[in-house]
C-alpha positions as CSV (number, residue, x, y, z in Angstrom):
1,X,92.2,119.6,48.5
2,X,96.1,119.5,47.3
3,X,95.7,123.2,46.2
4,X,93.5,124.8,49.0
5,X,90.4,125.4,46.3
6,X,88.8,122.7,48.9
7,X,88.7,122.2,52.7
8,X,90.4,119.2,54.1
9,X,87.8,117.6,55.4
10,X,85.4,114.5,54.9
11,X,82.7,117.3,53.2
12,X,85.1,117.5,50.7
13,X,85.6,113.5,50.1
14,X,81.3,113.5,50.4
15,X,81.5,114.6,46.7
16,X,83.3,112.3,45.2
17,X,81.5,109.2,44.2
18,X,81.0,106.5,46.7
19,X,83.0,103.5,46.0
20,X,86.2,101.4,46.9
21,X,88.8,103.5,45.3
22,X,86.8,107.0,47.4
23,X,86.6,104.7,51.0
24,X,90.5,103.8,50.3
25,X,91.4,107.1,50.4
26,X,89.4,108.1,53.4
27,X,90.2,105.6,55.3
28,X,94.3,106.5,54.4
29,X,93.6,110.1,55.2
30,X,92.1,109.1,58.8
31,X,95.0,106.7,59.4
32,X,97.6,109.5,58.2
33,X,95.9,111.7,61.1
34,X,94.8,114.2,58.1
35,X,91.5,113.9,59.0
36,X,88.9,112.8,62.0
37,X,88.1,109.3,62.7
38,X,84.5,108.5,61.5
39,X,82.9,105.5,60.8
40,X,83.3,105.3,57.2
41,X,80.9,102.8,56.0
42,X,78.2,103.6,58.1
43,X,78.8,107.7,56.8
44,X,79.1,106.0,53.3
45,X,75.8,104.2,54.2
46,X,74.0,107.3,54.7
47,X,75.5,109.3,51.8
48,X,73.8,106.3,49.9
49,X,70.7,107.0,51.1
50,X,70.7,110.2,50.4
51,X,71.3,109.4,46.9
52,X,68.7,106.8,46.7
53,X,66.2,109.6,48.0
54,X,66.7,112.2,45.4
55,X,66.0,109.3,42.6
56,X,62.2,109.2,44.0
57,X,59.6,111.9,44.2
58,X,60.1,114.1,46.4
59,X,57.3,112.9,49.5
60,X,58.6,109.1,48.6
61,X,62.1,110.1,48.9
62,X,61.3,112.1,52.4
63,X,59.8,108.7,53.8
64,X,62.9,107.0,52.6
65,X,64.7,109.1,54.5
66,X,63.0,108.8,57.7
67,X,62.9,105.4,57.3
68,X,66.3,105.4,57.9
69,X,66.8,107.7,60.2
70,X,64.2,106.2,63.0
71,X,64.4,102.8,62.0
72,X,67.4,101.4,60.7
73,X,69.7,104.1,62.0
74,X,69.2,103.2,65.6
75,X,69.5,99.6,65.2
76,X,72.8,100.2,63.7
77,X,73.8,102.3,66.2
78,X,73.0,100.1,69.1
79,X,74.8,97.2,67.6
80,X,78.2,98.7,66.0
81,X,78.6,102.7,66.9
82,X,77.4,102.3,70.5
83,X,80.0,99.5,71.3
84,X,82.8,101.6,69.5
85,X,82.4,99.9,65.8
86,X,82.0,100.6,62.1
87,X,79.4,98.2,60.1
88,X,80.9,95.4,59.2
89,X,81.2,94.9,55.3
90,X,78.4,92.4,55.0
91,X,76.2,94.4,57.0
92,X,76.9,96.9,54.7
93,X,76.2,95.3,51.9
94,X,73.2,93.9,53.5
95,X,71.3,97.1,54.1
96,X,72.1,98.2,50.5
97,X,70.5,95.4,49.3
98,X,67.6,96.0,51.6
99,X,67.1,99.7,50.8
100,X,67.6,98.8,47.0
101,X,64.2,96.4,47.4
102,X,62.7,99.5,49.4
103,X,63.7,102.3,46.3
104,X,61.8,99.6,44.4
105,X,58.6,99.8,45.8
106,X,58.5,103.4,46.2
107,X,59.3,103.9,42.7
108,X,56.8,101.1,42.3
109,X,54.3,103.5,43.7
110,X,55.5,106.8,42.3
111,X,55.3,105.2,38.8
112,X,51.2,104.8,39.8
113,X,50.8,107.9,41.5
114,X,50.1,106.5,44.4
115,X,51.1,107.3,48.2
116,X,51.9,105.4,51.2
117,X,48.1,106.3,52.5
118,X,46.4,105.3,49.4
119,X,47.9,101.8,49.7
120,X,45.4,99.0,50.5
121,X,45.7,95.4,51.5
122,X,45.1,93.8,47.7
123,X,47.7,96.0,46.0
124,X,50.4,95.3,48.4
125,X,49.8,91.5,48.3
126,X,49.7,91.8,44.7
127,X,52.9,93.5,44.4
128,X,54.5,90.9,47.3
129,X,53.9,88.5,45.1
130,X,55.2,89.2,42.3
131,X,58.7,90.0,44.0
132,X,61.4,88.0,45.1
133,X,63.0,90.1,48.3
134,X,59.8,90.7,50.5
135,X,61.1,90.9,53.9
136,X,63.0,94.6,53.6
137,X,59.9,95.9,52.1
138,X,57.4,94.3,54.6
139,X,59.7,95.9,57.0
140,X,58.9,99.5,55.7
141,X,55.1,98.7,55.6
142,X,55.5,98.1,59.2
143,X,57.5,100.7,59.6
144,X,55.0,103.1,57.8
145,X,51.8,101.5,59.8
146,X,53.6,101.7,62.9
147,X,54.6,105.6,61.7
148,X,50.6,106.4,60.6
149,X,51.9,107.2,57.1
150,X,50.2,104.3,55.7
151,X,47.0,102.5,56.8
152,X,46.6,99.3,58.9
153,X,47.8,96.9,56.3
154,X,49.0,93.2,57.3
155,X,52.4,91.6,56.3
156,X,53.6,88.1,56.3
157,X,55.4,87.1,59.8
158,X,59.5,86.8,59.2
159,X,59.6,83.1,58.5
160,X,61.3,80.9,61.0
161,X,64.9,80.1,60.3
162,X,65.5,76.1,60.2
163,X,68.2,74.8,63.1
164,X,71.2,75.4,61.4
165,X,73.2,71.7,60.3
166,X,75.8,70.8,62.6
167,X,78.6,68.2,62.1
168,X,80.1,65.0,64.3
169,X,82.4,65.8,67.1
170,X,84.9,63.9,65.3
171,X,84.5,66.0,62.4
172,X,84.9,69.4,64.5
173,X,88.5,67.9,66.0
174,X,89.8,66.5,62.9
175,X,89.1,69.9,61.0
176,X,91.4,71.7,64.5
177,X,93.8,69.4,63.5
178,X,94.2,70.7,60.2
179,X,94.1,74.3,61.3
180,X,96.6,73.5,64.4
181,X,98.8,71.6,62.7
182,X,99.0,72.7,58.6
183,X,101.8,75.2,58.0
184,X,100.6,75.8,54.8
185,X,97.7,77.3,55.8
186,X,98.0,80.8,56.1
187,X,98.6,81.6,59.6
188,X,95.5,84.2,60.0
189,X,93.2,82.1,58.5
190,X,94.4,79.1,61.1
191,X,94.1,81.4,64.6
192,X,90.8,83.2,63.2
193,X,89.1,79.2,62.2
194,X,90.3,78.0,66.0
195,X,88.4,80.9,67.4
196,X,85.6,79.7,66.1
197,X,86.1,75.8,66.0
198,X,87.0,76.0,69.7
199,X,85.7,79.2,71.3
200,X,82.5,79.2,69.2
201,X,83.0,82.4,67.9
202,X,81.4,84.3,64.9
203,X,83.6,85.1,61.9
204,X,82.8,88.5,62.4
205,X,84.1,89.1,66.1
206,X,86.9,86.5,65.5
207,X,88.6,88.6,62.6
208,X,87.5,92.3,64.8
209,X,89.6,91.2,67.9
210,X,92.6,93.9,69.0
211,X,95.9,93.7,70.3
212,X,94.3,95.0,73.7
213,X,92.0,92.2,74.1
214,X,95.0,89.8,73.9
215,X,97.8,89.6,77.3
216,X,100.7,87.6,76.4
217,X,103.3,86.1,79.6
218,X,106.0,83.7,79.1
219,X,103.6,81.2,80.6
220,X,100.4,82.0,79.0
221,X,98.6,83.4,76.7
222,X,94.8,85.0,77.4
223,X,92.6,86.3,75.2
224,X,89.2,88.5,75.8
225,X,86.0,87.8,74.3
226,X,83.7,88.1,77.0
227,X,84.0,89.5,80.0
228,X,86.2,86.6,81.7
229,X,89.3,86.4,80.0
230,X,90.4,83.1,78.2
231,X,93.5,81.2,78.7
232,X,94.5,79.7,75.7
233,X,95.5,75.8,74.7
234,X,99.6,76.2,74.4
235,X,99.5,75.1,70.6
236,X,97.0,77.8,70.0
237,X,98.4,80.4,71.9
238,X,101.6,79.6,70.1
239,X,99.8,80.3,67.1
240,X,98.4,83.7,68.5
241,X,102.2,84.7,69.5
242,X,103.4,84.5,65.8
243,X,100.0,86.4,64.6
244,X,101.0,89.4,66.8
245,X,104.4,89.1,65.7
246,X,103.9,88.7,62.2
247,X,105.0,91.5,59.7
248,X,102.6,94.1,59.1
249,X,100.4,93.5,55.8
250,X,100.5,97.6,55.5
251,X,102.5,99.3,53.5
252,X,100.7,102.7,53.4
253,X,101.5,104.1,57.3
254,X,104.0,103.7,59.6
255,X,103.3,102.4,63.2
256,X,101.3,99.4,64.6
257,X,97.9,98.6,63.8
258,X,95.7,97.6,67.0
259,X,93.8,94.7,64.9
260,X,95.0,91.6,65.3
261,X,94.0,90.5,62.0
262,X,95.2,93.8,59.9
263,X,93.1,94.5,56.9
264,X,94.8,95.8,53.2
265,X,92.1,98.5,53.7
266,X,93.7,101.6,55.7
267,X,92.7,101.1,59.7
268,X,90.7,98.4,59.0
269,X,90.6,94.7,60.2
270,X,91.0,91.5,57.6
271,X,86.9,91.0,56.4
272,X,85.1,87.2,57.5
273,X,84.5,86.7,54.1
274,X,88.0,86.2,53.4
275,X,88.6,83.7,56.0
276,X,85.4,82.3,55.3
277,X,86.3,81.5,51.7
278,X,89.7,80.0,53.0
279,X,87.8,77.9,55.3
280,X,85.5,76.6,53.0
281,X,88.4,75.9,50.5
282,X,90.1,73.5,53.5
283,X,86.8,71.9,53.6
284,X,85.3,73.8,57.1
285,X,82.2,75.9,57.3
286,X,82.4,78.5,59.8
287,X,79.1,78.9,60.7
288,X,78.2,75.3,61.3
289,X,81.5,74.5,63.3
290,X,80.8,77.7,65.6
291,X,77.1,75.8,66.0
292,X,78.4,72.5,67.0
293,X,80.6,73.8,69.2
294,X,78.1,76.1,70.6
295,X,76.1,72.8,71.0
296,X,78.7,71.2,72.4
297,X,79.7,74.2,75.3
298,X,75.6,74.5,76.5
299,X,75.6,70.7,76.9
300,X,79.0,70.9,79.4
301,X,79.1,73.8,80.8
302,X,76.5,76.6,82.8
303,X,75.8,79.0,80.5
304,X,76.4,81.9,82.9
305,X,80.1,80.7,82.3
306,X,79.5,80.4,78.4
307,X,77.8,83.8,78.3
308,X,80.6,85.5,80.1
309,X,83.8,83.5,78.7
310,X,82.5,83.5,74.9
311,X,80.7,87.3,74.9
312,X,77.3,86.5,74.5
313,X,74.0,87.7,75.8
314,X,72.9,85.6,78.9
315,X,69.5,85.3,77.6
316,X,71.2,83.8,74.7
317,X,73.2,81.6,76.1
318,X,70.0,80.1,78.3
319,X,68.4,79.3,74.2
320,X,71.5,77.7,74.4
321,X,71.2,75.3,77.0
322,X,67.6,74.4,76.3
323,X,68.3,73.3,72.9
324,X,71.1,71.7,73.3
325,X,69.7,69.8,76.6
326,X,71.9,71.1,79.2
327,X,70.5,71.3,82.5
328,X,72.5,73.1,85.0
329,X,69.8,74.4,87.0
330,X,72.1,73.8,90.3
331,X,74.8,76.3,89.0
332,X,74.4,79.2,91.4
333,X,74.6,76.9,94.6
334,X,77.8,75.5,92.9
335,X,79.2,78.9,92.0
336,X,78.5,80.0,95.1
């Protein structure tokens, strides 16, 4: 690319192998303005499947592809591309892992000469059996049934999840403590675990806020999850008013990033596994401090207010209230 013997373009980054050291240098490249914004890991994600498919036979490796094309593609779409997102890293990881278990079978069944339409109930239990990731593979069965490239085979329903643990209210205020009040703590970690301790928010949305979503006056500070802004408590606004003026972690670009938590990674935002291993360090679990609090927001509050306030769906916030034993069915005569 340095000498002209290449194009400048992602094309010519698509041959390199797929890996950190190749997505740092995209990402650097889009952030120097060098070349078009794309969202890298889900492009990365697809490059990966193409190289998945040519491992397999030829018809198995076609299937793989559509597979992802009409199945998985979408779903990604509508939940990171359509709202103006790249996968996140675990969902990344996540569907590799799931397509890895999917290359499996198909080699499974390419090592037996045997297609998709050949398949019968008693082989595909027998093989289900035997392995120890069966949801992403059940998945392409009913992908393939639904598709007619296989026959009408049954699969095991997705198991229900058990009610996540939750912890005391005492518990959920002593651990804000810590985070409000611990300089030692490093202050990203501290503003990202208080978005979720208090505002019930996932790791993942928490550590994907921008600068935009945040107004700062001399009086207050609000911040945008939903669609109704929030105005923050005055120790944690504090908090968020030395986040956005904190030095830049960057030292690749000039400018200002628009995360709010800036990743090392060119353009990108800090990961929730990081702050989820400093958490759990400081003795907090994210996920079930954002559940009591969850808990502990249906049982007070409407959840049209929840839903709009927190950014969730207004069916799920209902769940919500019904589980937790909220009843607020007098809401909209109050509202209005």
């Amino acid at each position: 690319m340095a000498t002209g013997a290449l194009d400048v373009d992602h094309s010519a980054l698509d041959l390199l192998t797929q890996g950190a050291a190749t997505r740092y240098f995209r990402r650097l490249l889009i952030e120097a303005s060098v070349l078009p914004q794309i969202h890298v890991l889900q492009h990365e994600l697809t490059l990966h499947v193409a190289a998945l498919a040519a491992t397999l036979e030829p018809a198995s490796g076609n299937k793989l592809r559509r597979f992802y094309r009409w199945d998985i593609l979408p779903k990604l779409y509508r939940r990171y591309r359509d709202r103006g997102r790249d996968l996140s890293m675990e969902a990344f990881i996540g569907q590799r892992g799931h397509l890895a278990a999917v290359v499996r079978f198909l080699a499974w069944m390419d090592a037996k000469e045997m297609s998709l339409g050949d398949l019968d109930q008693r082989t595909l239990d027998r093989y289900i059996a035997h392995i120890k990731t069966r949801e992403p593979v059940e998945h392409f069965v009913r992908w393939a049934t639904r598709s007619r490239l296989a026959g009408d085979l049954a699969t095991h329903d997705r198991a229900t999840r058990n009610p996540m643990s939750t912890m005391t209210e005492e518990e959920l205020w002593r651990a804000t403590d810590l985070l409000l009040t611990d300089e030692s703590v490093e202050l990203e970690v501290r503003v990202a675990g208080l978005f979720v301790l208090l505002y019930a928010q996932l790791l993942g949305r928490a550590v994907s806020l921008r600068r935009d979503q945040i107004n700062v006056s001399p009086e207050r500070v609000t911040v945008q999850f939903g669609a109704t802004p929030i105005v923050l408590d005055d120790m944690v606004g504090d908090l968020v008013r030395r986040q956005l003026s904190a030095k830049p972690r960057r030292g690749y670009a000039a400018g200002t990033s628009g995360w709010l938590f800036e990743g090392l990674s060119p353009g990108t935002h800090m990961t929730a596994a990081y702050i989820r291993l400093r958490l759990a360090e400081l003795g907090i679990r994210a996920r079930v401090s954002r559940e009591t609090r969850m808990n502990l927001l249906s049982m007070r509050m409407p959840s049209a207010v929840i839903a709009d306030v927190i950014g969730i769906g207004g069916h799920t916030a209902d769940r919500r209230k019904r589980r937790s034993g909220g009843t607020w069915s007098n809401y909209p005569e109050l509202r209005s």
